[in-house]
C-alpha positions in Angstrom: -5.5 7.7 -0.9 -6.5 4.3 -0.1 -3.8 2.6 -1.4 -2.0 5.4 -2.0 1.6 6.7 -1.1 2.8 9.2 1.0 2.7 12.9 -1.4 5.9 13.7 -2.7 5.5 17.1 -1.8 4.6 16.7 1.9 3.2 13.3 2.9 -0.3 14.0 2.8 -1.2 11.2 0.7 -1.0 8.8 3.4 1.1 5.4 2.7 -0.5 1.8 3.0 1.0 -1.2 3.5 4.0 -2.7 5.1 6.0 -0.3 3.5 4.6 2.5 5.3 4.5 0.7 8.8 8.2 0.1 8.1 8.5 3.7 8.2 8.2 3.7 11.9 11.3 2.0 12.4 13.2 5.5 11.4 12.3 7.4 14.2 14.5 6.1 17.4 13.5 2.9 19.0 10.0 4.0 20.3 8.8 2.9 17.3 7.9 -0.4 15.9 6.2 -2.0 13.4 4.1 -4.9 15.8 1.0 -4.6 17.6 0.3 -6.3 20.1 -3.7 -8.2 20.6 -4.8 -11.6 21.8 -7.3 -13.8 20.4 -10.7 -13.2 21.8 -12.8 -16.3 22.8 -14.7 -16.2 20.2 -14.3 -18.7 16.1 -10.7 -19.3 16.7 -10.5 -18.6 12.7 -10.8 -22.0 11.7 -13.7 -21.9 10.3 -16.1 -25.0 10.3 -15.4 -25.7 6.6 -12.6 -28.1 6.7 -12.8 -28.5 2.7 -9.2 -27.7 1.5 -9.1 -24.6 -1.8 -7.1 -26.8 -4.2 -3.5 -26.3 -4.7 -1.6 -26.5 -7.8 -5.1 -27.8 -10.0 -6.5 -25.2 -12.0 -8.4 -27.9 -13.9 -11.1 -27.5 -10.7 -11.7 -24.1 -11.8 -12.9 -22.0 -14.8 -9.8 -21.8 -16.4 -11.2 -19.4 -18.9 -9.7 -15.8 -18.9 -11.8 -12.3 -18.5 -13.0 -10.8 -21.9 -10.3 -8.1 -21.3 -7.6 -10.6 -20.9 -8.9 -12.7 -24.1 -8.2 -9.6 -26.4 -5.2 -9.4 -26.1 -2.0 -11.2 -28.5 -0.5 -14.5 -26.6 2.9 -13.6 -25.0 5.9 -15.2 -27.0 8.0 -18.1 -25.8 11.1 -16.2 -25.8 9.1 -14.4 -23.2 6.7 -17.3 -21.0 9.9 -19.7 -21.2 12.9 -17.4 -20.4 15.1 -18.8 -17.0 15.6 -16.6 -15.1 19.2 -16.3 -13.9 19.3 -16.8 -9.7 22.5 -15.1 -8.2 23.4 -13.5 -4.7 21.5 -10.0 -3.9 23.1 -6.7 -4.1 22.4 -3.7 -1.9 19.8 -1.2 -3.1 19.3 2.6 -2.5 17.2 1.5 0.7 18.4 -1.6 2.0 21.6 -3.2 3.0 22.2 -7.1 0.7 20.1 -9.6 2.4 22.3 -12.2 3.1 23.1 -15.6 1.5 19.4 -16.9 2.1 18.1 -14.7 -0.3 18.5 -14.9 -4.4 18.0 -12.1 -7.0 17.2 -12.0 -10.7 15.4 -9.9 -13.6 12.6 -11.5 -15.0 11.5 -10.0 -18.8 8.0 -8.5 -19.5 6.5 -6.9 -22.2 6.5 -2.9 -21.9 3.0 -3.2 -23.5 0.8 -6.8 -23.6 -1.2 -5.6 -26.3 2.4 -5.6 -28.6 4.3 -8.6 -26.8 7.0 -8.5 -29.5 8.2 -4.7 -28.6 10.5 -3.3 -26.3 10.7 -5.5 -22.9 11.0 -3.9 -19.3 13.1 -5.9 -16.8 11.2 -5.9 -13.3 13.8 -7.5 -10.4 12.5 -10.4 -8.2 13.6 -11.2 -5.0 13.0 -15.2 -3.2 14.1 -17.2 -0.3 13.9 -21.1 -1.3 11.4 -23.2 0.9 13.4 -25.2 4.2 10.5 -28.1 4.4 10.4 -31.3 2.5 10.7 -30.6 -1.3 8.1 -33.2 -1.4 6.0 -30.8 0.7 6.2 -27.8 -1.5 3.2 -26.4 -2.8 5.4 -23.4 -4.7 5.9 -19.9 -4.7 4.2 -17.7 -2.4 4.4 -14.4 -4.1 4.1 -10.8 -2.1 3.0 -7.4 -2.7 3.5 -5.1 -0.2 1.1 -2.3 -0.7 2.0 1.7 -1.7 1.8 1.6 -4.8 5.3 2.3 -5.3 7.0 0.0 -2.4 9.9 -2.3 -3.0 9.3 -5.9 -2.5 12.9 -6.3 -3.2 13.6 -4.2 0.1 10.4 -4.9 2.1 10.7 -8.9 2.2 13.7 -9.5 3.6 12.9 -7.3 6.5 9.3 -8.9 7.1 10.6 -12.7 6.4 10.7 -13.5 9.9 7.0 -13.0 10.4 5.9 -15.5 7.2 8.5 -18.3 8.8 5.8 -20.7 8.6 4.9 -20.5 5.5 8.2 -20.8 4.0 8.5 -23.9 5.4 6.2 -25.1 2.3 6.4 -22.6 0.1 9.1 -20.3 -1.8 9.1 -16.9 -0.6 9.5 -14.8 -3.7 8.5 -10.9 -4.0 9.5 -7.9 -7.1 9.5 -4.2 -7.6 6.5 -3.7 -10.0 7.1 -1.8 -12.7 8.3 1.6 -12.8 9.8 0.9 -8.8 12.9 0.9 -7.7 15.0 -1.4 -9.6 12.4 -2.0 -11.8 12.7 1.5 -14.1 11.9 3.2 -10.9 10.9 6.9 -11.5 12.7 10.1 -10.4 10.2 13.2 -11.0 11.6 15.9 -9.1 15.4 16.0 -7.5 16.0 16.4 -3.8 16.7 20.1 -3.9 12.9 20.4 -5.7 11.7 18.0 -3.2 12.7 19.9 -0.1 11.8 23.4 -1.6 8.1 21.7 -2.3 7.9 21.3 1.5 6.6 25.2 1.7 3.4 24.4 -0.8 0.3 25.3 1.3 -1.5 21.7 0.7 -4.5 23.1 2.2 -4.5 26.8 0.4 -6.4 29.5 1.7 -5.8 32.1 -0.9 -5.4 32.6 -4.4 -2.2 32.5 -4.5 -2.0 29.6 -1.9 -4.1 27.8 -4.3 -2.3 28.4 -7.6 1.2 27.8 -6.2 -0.5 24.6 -4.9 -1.7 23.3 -8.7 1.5 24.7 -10.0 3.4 22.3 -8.0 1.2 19.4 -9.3 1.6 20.6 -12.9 5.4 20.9 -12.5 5.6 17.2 -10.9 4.1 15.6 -13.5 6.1 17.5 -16.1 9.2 16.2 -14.3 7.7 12.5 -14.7 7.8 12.9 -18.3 11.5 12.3 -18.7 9.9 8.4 -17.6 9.1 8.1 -21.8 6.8 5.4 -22.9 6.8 4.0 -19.3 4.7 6.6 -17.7 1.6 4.9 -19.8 2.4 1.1 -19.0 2.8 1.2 -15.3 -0.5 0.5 -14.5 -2.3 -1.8 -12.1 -3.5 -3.9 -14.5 -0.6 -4.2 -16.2 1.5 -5.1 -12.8 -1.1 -8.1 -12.9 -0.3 -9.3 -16.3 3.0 -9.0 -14.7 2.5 -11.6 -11.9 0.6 -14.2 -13.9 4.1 -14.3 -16.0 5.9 -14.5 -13.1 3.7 -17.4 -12.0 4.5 -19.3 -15.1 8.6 -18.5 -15.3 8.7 -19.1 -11.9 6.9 -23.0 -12.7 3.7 -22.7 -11.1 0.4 -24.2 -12.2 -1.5 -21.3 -9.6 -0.8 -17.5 -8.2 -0.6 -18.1 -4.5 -0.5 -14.8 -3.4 -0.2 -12.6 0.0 -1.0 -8.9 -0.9 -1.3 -6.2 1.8 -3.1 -2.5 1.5 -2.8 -1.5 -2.3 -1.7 -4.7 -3.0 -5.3 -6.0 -1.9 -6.2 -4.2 -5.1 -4.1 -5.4 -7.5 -4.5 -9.2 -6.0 -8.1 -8.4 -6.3 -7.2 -7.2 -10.2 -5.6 -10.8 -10.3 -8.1 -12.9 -9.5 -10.1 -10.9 -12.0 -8.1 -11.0 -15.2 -7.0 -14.9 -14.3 -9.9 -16.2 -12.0 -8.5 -19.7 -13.1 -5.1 -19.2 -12.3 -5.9 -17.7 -8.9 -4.8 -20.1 -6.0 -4.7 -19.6 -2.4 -4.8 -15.2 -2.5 -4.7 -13.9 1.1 -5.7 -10.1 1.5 -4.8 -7.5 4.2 -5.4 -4.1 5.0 -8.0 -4.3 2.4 -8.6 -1.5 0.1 -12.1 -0.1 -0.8 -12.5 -1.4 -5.2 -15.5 0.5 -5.2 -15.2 4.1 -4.0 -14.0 6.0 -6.6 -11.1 8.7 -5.6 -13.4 11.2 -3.6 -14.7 7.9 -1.8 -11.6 6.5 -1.3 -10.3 10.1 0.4 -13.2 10.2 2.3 -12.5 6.7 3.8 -9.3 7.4 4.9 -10.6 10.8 6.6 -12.7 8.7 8.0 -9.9 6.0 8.8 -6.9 8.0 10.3 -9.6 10.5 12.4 -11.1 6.9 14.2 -7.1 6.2 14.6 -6.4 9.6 16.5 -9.7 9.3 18.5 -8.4 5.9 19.8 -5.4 7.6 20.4 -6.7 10.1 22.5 -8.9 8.1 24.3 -5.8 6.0 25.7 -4.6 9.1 27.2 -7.8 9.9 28.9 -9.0 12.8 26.5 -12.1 13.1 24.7 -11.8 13.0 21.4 -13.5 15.8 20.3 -11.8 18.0 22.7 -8.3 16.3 21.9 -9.0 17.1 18.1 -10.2 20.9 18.4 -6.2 20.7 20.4 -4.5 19.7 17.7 -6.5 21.5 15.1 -6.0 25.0 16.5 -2.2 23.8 16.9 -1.9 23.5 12.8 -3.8 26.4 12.3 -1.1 28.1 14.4 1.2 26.5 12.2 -0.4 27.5 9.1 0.4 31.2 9.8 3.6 30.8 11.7 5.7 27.6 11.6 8.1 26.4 14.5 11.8 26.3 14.8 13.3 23.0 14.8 16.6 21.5 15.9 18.4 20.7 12.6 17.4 24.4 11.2 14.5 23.4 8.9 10.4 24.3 10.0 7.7 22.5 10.9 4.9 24.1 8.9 1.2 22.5 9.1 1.8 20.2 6.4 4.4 18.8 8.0 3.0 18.4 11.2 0.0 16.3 9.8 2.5 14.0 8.4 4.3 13.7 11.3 1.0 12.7 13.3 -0.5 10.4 10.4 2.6 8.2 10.6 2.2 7.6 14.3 -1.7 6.1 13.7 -0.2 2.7 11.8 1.0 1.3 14.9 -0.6 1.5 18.5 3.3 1.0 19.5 4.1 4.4 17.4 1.6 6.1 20.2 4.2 7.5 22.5 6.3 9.3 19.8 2.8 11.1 19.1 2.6 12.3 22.5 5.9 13.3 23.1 5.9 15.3 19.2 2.3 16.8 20.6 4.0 18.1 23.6 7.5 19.1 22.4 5.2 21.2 19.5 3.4 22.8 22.1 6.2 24.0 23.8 7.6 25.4 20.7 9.8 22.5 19.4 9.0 21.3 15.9 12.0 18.4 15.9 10.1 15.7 16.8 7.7 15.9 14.5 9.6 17.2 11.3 11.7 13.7 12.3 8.5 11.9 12.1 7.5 13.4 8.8 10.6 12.8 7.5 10.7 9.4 8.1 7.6 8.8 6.6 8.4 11.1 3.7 11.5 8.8 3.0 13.8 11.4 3.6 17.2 10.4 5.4 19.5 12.3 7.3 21.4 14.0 4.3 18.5 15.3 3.1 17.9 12.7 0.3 14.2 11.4 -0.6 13.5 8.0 -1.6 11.4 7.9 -4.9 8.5 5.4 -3.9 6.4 8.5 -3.8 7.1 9.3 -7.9 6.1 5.6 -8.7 2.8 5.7 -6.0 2.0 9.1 -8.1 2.3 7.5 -11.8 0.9 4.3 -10.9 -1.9 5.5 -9.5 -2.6 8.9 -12.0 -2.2 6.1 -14.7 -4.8 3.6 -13.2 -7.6 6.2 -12.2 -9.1 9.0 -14.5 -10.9 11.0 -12.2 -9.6 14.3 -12.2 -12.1 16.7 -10.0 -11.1 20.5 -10.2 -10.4 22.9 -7.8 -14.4 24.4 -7.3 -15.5 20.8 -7.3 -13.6 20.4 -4.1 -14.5 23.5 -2.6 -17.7 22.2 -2.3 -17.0 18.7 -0.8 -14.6 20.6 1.9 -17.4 20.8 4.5 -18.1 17.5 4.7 -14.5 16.8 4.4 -13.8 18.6 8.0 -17.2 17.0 9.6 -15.2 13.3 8.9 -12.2 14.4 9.8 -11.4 18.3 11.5 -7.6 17.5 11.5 -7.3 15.0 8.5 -10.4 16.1 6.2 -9.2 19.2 4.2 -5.7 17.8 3.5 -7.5 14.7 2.2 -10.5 16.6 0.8 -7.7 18.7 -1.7 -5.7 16.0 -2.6 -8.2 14.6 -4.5 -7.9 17.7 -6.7 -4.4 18.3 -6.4 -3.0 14.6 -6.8 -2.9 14.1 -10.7 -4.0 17.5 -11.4 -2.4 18.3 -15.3 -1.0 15.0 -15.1 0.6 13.5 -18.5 -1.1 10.2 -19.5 -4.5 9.9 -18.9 -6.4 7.3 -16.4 -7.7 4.7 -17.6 -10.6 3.4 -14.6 -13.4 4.9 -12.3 -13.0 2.1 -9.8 -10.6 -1.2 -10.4 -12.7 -4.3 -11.4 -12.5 -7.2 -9.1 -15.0 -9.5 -9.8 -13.9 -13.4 -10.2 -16.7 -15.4 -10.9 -15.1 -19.0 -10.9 -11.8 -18.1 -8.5 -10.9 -20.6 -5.8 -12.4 -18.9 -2.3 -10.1 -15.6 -1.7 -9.4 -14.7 1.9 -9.9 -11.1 2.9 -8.9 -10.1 6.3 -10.3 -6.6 8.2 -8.8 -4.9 10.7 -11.5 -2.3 12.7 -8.6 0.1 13.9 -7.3 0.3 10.3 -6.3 4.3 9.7 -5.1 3.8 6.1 -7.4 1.3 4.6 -10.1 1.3 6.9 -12.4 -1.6 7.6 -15.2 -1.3 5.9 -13.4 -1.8 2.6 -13.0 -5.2 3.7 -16.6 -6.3 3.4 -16.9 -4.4 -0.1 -13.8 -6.4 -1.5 -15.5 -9.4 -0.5 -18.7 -8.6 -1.9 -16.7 -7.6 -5.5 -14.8 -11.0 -5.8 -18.4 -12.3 -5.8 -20.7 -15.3 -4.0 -18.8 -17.9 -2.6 -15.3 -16.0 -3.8 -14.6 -13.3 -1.3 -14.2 -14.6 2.6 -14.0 -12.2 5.1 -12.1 -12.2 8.4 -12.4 -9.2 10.8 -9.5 -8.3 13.2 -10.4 -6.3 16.2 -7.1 -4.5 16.2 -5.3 -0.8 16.1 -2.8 -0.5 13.2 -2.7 -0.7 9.2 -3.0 -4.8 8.4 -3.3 -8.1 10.9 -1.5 -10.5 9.4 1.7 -10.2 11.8 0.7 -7.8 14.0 0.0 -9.5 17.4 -2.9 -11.7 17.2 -2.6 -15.6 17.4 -6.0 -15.8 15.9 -5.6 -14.2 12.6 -1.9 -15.7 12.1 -3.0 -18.9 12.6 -6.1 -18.7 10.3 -4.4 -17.1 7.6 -1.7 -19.6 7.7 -4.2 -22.7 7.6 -5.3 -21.0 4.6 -2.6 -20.8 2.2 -0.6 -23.9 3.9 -3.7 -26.4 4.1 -6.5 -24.4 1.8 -8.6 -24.2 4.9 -10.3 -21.3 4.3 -12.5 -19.8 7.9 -16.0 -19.3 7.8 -16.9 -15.7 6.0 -17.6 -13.5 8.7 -14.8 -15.3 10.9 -14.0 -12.4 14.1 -10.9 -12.1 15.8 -10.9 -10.0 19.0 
């Protein structure tokens, strides 16, 4: 949910992070991944604090690790002193090669850090060298884009433009955690599987409904099995562990880090484990660390209804009479689905997906309306095209497989596992948040890592980083997939005089890059000067 993917089987677990706004793009060209909002006239974001966060001197901090991180062996030097081998970028499964600017290698990790002599796993890093004076580098700038499950291989490239700035001091570097992509990524379920999955009912209301629906789950997670020993070591914590290696191959003293969406959580998992190696950490699109999984399913309900509201409000329809619309419009769908162009239907499952995508971006607004309309008329095309898009599904009829990692990752990082009359009973207040979000949400929390393989291993990820330099954490009120309130609660976690909140008054998932002057610039001060703004900094 927060942080979560879209489903493999139909999208309803919604996608955060960049990865999921690049999902817009697919769609023809009335979609796009910007927003576009002014500063208000309010703290410009530069806080009154000029006090720089210290750079490259972890001797100014605690330097002393978490009790979980103390336990375990020291990593060898064949592994903390290999060089890495920096050549020209090859073209993945998703995206074209990058061009001459950009360098590729495979850095060497431990499959397991409590047995740092086993088997290794090679996870692929992707950088663009700083343009500035070399004697003005402060180092790598290292990226996580959010999902779990998205390519930072693929994503960076494509999202360079916007962190120009800050390449001119630092290196621009980014990797496929493990078990993504071109890091061991994971293929559960084949394309044929995939598309014949599209049919599951993912808000049953029979019997049968309901056991073809945990059926799928327990056959998913089956198919994940063929990952071996991986499927227990791709966890959050372990993607951390991760990054602090990178941070020393790659010749850093400090993590300076920009995460977005999930990858708020696994900064914030950082900063925990390594609260002395923590540098300048900027988070956005900032995920709830203390809600649990029904909290966290709630939240987005909660997140992706206030989206649609504002949607409908710009068209000059209330938004309780807007949502009883398109409710009755997937019940409709729920018994008989539409026809569509390329011979496929649009069932209601589908139709929620297609919708949800359109909420990350007030400029993906239009292709909402015209999808609403074009439904209503007895057209499915435009939003099956939507859905597919966000579903990762091109025009062969190939799926991506960022939606098998999101799945392991998470299932591997959070035991909770409520059954199916434990939702039941939360489905009422489910609809109340959210009458055209809140039973698809409300079920996935049963149906997600129902049966699933490998046990979790967390109720809610720890954050707390008593000692860390100040850690920006940056809000944006419109948020549909992580909404804003998480935000304050992140800041709270990292602890007293550790978290710093800045709030964006914006539409759209993140604000970093997104149309407002006011948060660029303070975010940029930040991790280029260590000027971090005054906690409870607003941007309107």
């Amino acid at each position: 949910m927060a942080a979560q993917e879209a489903h493999a089987r139909a999208g309803v677990r919604t996608r955060t992070g960049q990865g999921a706004r690049a999902r817009t793009l697919a769609v023809g060209a009335v979609l796009s991944i910007g927003l576009v909002a002014g500063c208000g006239s309010g703290d410009d974001g530069g806080g009154s604090d000029p006090k720089p966060s210290p750079a490259g001197n972890s001797a100014s901090r605690s330097a002393s690790s978490t009790p979980s991180a103390a336990k375990l062996p020291a990593l060898p030097s064949s592994i903390t002193g290999q060089r890495l081998g920096w050549g020209p970028c090859k073209s993945t499964a998703s995206a074209p090669a990058p061009g001459s600017d950009w360098q590729c290698a495979t850095l060497k990790a431990p499959l397991d850090y409590a047995k740092p002599d086993g088997p290794t796993i090679g996870l692929a890093l992707i950088r663009a060298k700083a343009r500035g004076d070399r004697s003005e580098r402060i180092g790598s700038l290292l990226f996580n884009f959010g999902g779990p499950g998205g390519s930072g291989v693929d994503l960076l490239p494509a999202f360079a433009p916007q962190y120009a700035k800050l390449r001119e001091r630092y290196d621009l570097v980014s990797f496929d955690p493990r078990g993504v992509a071109a890091s061991q990524g994971m293929r559960c379920r084949s394309d044929k599987k995939t598309q014949a999955a599209e049919s599951v009912d993912l808000t049953p209301d029979t019997a049968q409904e309901e056991a073809a629906y945990f059926k799928d789950a327990t056959d998913f997670g089956q198919g994940c099995r063929k990952a071996g020993a991986l499927l227990g070591h791709v966890s959050t914590v372990e993607a951390a562990r991760d990054m602090d290696l990178m941070r020393q191959v790659l010749g850093d003293d400090e993590l300076h880090y920009m995460g977005v969406s999930y990858g708020t959580e696994l900064g914030g998992v950082y900063a925990h484990l390594f609260p002395g190696k923590a540098g300048r950490l900027a988070l956005d699109a900032v995920v709830d660390p203390t809600a649990g999984r029904v909290g966290q399913a709630e939240n987005q309900a909660r997140g992706f209804q206030r989206a649609l509201d504002n949607y409908l409000k710009s068209r000059g329809t209330d938004p309780k009479k807007g949502s009883r619309e398109i409710e009755a419009l997937l019940k409709r769908l729920d018994k008989k689905p539409l026809p569509t162009s390329g011979g496929r239907e649009l069932n209601e499952s589908l139709a929620t997906t297609g919708i949800a995508v359109t909420l990350y971006s007030k400029n993906s607004w239009p292709a909402l309306t015209r999808g609403l309309q074009d439904a209503e008329k007895g057209d499915g095309t435009a939003l099956l095209a939507l859905a597919d898009s966000y579903n990762d599904r091109d025009a062969s009829g190939h799926y991506g497989t960022s939606s098998h990692s999101q799945r392991a990752i998470s299932c591997l990082d959070d035991k909770a596992r409520p059954t199916a009359q434990q939702t039941k009973k939360q489905l009422a207040k489910f609809r109340e948040i959210s009458p055209v979000f809140g039973a698809y949400m409300g079920w996935d929390t049963a149906g997600w890592c129902h049966d699933w393989p490998v046990a979790g291993q967390w109720e809610d990820p720890q954050v707390s980083a008593p000692g860390a330099a100040p850690v920006l954490v940056v809000g944006n009120t419109g948020d549909p997939a992580t909404p804003y309130e998480g935000a304050r609660r992140m800041a709270d976690e990292l602890g007293k005089g550790v978290g710093v909140e800045l709030t964006w008054k914006g539409e759209g998932h993140g604000a970093y890059g997104s149309g407002s002057s006011c948060v660029d610039s303070a975010v940029n001060r930040y991790l280029l000067e260590g000027r971090i703004p005054r906690d409870g900094t607003v941007c309107s």
